[in-house]
Every structure is written in C-alpha cells, then in structure tokens.
NUVEX-675664 format. One record per residue: residue in three letters; x, y, z of N, C-alpha, C in turn. Coordinates in steps of 0.1 Angstrom, whole numbers, plus 5000, padded with zeros to 4 digits. Layout:
AlaXYZXYZXYZ
...
//
This chain:
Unk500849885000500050005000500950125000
Unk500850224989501050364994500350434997
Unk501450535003500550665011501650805007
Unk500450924999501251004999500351145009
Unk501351235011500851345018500851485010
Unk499851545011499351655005500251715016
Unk500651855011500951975017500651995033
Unk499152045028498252095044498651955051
Unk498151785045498851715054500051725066
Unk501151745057502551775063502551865074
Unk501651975072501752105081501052025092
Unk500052025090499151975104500351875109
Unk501051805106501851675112502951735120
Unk503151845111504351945118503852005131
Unk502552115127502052135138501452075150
Unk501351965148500251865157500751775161
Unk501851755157503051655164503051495164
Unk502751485148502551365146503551335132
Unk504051255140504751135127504551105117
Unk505151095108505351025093504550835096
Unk505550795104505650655106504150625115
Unk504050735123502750705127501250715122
Unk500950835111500350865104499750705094
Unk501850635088501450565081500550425088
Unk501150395099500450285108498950305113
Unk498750395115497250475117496350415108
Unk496850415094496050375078496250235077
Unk497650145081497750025080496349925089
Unk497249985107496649885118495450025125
Unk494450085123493550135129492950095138
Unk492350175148491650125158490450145156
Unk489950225148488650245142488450285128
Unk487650285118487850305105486350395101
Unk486050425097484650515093484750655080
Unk483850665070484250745060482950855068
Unk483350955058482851075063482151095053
Unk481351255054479851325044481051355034
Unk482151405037483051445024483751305012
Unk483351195017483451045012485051025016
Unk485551095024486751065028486850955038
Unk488050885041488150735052489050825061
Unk488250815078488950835086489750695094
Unk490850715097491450595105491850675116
Unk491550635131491850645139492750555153
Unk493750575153494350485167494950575177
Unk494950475188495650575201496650525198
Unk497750635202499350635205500050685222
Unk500550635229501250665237500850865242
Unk499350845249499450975254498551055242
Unk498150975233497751035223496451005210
Unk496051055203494750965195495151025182
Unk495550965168495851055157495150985147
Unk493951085141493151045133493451135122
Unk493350995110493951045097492751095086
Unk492451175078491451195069492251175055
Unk492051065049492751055037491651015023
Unk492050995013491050905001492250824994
Unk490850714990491950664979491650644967
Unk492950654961492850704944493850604941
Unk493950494931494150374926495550304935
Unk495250254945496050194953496850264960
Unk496550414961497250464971496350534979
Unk496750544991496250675001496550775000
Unk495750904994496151044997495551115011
Unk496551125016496251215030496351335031
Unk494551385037494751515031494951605046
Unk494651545057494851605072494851505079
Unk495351585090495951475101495451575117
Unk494851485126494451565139494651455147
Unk495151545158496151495170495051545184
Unk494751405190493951445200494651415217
//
C-alpha cells in the first residue's frame, strides 16, 4: 500500500505532532475506520498519550492524506 501526503497534510503533522511512521500505521493497523459526508476514510488509533486520526481518500491503490488531527 501507498500513502502520499498532500501539503496541508504535512503541516498539520508538523503542527500537531505527529509522525510520518505513525500517520502511516494509523491507515495500515486502525483502531477504528469510518468514512465521512465528504466520502473521505477516517482511520483512527491511540498512541502513547495520544489519539491520531487520519482523513485521507483513495485514488488507485494509494492513500492520499489530506489531514491529520492529534487528540
């Protein structure tokens, strides 16, 4: 599976304090999965102290991640 990250992705990860590696694990092993009104797939897991839910789509075998929120 790929996964690429949009821009705004990147920033929120920058700002929000989330990982590359964890971002990608988030989409692999989820602790919850659910799409949204925008038809986007959220994946959500806890991390150490933390909850990082991914809003991405997918477009021919890859994940585009378009935000990332750190709870």
């Amino acid at each position: 599976m790929k996964v690429l990250f949009t821009l705004h992705a990147r920033e929120r990860m920058m700002q929000r304090g989330a990982a590359e590696q964890e971002v990608i694990e988030t989409i692999r092993k989820p602790d919850t999965t659910f799409s949204d009104k925008e038809g986007r797939t959220r994946f959500r897991r806890a991390w150490a102290g933390k909850v990082v839910e991914v809003r991405a789509v997918l477009e021919v075998e890859t994940w585009v991640v378009v935000t990332v929120i750190v709870q």
